[in-house]
C-alpha positions in Angstrom: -16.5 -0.5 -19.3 -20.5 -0.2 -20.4 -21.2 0.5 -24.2 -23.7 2.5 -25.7 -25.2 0.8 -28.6 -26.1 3.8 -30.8 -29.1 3.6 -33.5 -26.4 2.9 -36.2 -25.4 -0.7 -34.7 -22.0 1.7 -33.6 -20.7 0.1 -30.0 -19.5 3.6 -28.4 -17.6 2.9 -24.8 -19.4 5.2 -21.7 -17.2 6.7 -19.2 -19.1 7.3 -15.5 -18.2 10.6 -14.2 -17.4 11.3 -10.6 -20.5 11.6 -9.4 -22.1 8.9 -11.3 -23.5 10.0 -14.4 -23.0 7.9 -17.2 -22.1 9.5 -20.1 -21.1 8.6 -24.0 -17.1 9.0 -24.9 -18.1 11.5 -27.8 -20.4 14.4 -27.7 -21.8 16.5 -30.4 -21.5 20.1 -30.5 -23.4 22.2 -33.3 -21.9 25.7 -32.6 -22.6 28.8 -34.0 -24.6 28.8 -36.6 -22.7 31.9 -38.2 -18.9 30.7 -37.4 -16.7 31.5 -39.5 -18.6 34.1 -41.8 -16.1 37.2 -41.9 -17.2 40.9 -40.9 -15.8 44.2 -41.8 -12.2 44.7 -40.2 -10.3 48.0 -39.2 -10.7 49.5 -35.9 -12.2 53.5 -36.4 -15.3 54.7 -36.1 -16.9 54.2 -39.3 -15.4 50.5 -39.3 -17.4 49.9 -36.2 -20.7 51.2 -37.3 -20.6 49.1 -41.0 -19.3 46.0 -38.8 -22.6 46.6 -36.2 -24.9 46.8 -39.2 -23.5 44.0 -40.8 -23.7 41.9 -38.2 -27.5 42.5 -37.8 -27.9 42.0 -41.4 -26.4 38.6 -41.4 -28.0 37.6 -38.4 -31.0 38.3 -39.5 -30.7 36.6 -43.1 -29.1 33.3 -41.7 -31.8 33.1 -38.9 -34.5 33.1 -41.8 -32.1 31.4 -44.3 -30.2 28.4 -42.4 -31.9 27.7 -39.4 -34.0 24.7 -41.1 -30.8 23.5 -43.0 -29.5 23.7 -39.6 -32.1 22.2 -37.6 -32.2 19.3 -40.1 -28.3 19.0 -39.9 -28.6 18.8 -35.4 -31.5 16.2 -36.5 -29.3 13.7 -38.7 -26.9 13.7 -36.2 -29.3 12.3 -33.7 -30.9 10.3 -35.5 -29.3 9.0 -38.3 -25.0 9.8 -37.4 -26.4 8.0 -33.7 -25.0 11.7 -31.4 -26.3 11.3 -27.9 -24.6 13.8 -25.9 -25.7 17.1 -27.3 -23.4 19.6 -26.2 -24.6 23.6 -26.6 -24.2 26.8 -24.8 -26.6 29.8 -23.7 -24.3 32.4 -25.4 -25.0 30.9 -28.8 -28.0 31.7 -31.1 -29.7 28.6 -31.8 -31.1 27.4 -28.1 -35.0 27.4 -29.1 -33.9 25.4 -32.4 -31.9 22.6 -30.5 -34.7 22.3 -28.1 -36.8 21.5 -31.0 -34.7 18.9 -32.0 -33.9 17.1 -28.6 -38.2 17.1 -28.6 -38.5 15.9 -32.3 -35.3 13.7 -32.7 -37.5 10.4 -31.5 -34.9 9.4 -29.0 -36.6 9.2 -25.3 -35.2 12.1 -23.0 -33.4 9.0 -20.5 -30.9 8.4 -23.6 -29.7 11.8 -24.1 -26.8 14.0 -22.4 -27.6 17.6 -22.8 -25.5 20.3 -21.9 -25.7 23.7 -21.4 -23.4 27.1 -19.8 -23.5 29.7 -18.5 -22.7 32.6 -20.3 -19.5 35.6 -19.0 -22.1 37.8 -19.1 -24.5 36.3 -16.6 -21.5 35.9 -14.7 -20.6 39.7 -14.8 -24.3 40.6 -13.9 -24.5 38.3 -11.5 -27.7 36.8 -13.1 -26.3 33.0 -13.3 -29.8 31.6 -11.6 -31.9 33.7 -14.2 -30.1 33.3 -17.2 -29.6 29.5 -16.6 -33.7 28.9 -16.0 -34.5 31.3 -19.0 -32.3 28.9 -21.2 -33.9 26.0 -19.6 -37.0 27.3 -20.5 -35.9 28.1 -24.1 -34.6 24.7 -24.6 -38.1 23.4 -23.4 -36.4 20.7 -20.2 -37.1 20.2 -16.9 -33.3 19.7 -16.2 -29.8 18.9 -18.1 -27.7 16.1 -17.8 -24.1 18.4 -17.6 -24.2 22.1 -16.4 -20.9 24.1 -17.0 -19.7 27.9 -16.9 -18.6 29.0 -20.2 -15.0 30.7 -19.0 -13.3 31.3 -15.4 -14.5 35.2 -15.5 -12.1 36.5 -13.2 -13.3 37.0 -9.8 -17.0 35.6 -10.4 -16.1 32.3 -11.4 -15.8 31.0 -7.7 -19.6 32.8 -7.4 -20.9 31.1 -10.3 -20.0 27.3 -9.2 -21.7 28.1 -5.8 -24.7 29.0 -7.6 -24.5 26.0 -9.8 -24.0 23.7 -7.3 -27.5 25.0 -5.6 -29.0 24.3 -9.5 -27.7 20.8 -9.0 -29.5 20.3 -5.8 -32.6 21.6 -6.9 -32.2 18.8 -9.4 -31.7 21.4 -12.2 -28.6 19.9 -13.3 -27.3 15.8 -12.8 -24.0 16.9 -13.0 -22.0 19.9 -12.8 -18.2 20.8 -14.7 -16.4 23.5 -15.7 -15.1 24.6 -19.2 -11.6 26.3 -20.2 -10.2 26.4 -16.9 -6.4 25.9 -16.5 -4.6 24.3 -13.3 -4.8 27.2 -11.1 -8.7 27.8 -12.0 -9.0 24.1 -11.0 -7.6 24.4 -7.5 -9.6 27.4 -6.3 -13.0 25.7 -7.5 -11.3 22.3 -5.5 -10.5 24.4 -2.6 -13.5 26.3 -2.1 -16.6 24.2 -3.5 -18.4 21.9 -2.0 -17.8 19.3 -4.9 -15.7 18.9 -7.6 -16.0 19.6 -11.2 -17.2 15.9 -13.3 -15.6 17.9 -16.4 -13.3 20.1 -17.8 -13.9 21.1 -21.3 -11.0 22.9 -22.7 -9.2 23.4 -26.0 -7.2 20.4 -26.8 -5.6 18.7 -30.1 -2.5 17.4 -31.6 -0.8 20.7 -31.7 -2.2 22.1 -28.1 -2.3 18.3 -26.5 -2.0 20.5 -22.4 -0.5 17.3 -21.1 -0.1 18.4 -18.2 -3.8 19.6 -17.8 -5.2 16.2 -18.9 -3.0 14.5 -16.1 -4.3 17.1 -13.5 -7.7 16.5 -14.5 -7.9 12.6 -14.0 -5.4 13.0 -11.1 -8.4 14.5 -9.3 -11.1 12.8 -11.4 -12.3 15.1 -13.9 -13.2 14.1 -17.1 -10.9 16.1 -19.6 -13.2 17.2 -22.6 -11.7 18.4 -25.8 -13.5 21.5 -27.9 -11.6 22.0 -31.0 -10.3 18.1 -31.3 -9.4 18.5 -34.5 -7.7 22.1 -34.6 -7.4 23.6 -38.1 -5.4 21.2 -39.5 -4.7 22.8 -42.6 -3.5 26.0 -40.9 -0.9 23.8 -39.0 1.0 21.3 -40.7 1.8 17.9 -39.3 -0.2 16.3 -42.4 2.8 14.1 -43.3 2.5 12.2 -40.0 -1.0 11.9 -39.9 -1.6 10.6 -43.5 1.0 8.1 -42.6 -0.9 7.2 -39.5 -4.4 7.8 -42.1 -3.4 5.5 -44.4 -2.0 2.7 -42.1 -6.0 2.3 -40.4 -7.4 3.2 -43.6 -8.6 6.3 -42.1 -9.3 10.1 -42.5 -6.8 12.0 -40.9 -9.8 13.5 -38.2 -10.8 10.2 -37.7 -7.0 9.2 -36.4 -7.3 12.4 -34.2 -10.6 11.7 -32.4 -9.3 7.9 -32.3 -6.2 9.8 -30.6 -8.6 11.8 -27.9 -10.5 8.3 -27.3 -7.3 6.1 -26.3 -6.0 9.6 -24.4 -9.2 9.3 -22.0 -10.0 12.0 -23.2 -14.0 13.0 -24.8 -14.1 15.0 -27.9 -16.9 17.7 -28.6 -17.3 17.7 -32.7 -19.1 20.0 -34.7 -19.3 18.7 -38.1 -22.5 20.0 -39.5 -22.2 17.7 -43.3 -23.8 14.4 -42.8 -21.1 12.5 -44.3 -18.5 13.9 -41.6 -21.4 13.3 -39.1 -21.0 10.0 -39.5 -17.1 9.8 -40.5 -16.4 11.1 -36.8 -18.5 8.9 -35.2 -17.0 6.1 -36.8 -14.0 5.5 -34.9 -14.5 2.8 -32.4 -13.9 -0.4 -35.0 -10.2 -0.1 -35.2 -7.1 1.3 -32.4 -3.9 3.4 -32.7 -0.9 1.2 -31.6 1.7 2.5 -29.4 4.1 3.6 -31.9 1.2 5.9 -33.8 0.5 7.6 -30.2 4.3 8.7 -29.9 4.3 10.0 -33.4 1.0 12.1 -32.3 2.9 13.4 -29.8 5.5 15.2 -32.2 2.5 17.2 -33.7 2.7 19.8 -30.7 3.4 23.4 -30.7 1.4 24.9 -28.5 -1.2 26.2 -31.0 -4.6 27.7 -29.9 -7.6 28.3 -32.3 -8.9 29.9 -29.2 -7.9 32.5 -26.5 -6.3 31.6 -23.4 -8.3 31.9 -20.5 -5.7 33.8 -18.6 -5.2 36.2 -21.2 -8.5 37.0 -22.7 -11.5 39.8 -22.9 -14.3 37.9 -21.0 -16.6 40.3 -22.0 -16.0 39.6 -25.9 -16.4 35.8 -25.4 
C-alpha cells in the first residue's frame, strides 16, 4: 500500500480505486456553511412565510459574516491540518469560496482530490451536463478528480450515470461514483452502465455500521465512503465503550471512530471546521485498534440515521 506524506510529516495510507485513481484514505468535507442554525418550525401558512424570510435573512448575514472565517477554516485544513481530498457538492452554498481555496491553498493541482455532485434537482430537470459545467466553472477547474450524484432520484438516477460517464470521457471527471445508494440502487447502475461506480459514499458509523452494504461494495470493488463517520455521538449513547477504547490508545473518542472506518476499509469524509479538530481527526494513522476493540465497536449499532434513507425520502427537499 502507497503513503501520502501530507505537509504535516503525517504518513496517510492511499487506496487505488477501480479504475486507477489514487486516492488518500480520508477526505475533507466542509459542508454547509449554515448547518445546524435552526429556523422557525410549525407547518401553516404564516409559519412558512417567517421561515422563507428567515432563511434569506440568515443567508444573507452569514454569506457577509462567515464566509472569510470559513474560507480561512477550508484553508488550514489544506494547509496546515495536511486535507488533500476535498470533498464538496453543487447543492451547497460555498462553491466559488472553495474554488478560491483549492487556487490559494499553495498545494499544486496534481496533489489534490476534488469532488463534486450533482445536485436532485439537476437530475429532476434533466440539466446534469449544464449544472455540472456551471459548477466546474464556479469552482474555477478544468476537471475533478471524483464525480458523484448526490442521491438515487428515483427514475433519473440510471439517466444521470449515463450522462456522467460521457463527462468522464470528455476528461471532465477521472473518476466517477455514486453517493447514498443502497444494494438495490447498486445493481441497476451495475446492470445497466457501462462501468461501475469507484465509490459509494453513504451514511455510515458505529450506530448505522450497513455491514452488509460495506461487504457489497468491496465484493464488486467500490470503495465504501462514510459521510457522517462520527454520527452525533452525544445523541446516542455508547460513550462507555468508546472511552474505554479512548482511554486505552490515549485517544479522543472521534479519533477511535475514524481509526475504526480506516481498519473497516472504509474512507471517512469529516467536516470539522475548528483547527484543533482539523488536526485531531487527521491524526489517526500512529496507533491501531486490536481485534478485541473492533468487536466492542460492533455492539454500538442500532440502526441510527442522522440522515434520511434514500428509499424513503423527499428528493426534492434534499
Amino acid at each position: 500500500m502507497q503513503k501520502i506524506t501530507l505537509s504535516n510529516g503525517i504518513e496517510m495510507p492511499s487506496i487505488t480505486l477501480n479504475d486507477g485513481l489514487i486516492v488518500p484514505s480520508m477526505a475533507f468535507g466542509p459542508g454547509i456553511m449554515m448547518r445546524g442554525r435552526k429556523l422557525h418550525q410549525g407547518d401553516s401558512v404564516f409559519d412558512r412565510i417567517v421561515r422563507k424570510f428567515q432563511w434569506k435573512i440568515q443567508f444573507l448575514y452569514f454569506r457577509i459574516k462567515q464566509t472569510p472565517a470559513y474560507k480561512k477554516s477550508v484553508l488550514y485544513a489544506i494547509q496546515q491540518a495536511g486535507f488533500r481530498w476535498i470533498d464538496y457538492s453543487a447543492s451547497y452554498d460555498q462553491v466559488k469560496t472553495i474554488g478560491e481555496c483549492i487556487k490559494k491553498c499553495g498545494i499544486p493541482r496534481r496533489d489534490l482530490i476534488v469532488t463534486t455532485r450533482i445536485t436532485n434537482r439537476a437530475q429532476f430537470t434533466h440539466t446534469q451536463r449544464e449544472a455540472f459545467l456551471a459548477n466546474l466553472k464556479e469552482l474555477q477547474l478544468d476537471y475533478v478528480d471524483v464525480l458523484m450524484f448526490h442521491w438515487p432520484v428515483t427514475g433519473h438516477f440510471l439517466e444521470t450515470w449515463k450522462v456522467m460517464e460521457s463527462l468522464k470521457k470528455e476528461g471532465f471527471a477521472k473518476s466517477i461514483g455514486v453517493a447514498n445508494c443502497h444494494q438495490h440502487h447498486l445493481e441497476d447502475i451495475l446492470n445497466n452502465g457501462d462501468e461501475p461506480p469507484s465509490i459509494n459514499q453513504f451514511e455510515q458509523h458505529p450506530w448505522l455500521n450497513q455491514i452488509s452494504l460495506v461487504d457489497f461494495c468491496k465484493r464488486n470493488k467500490i470503495v465504501p465512503q462514510a459521510y457522517a463517520p462520527t454520527a452525533r455521538q452525544e445523541a446516542i449513547g455508547g460513550e462507555g465503550c468508546l472511552m474505554e477504547i479512548a482511554n486505552k490508545h490515549k485517544k479522543t473518542p472521534t479519533q477511535i471512530i475514524l481509526r475504526w472506518h480506516i481498519q473497516n476499509g472504509v474512507i471517512p469524509v469529516v467536516r470539522a471546521l475548528n483547527p484543533k479538530h482539523q488536526c485531531e481527526n487527521i491524526d489517526i494513522f500512529n496507533f491501531e485498534l486490536s481485534v478485541d476493540d473492533m468487536e466492542k465497536m460492533k455492539t454500538l449499532n442500532c440502526n441510527f440515521r442522522v440522515w434520511p434513507n434514500p428509499d424513503n425520502c423527499d428528493f426534492k427537499k434534499l
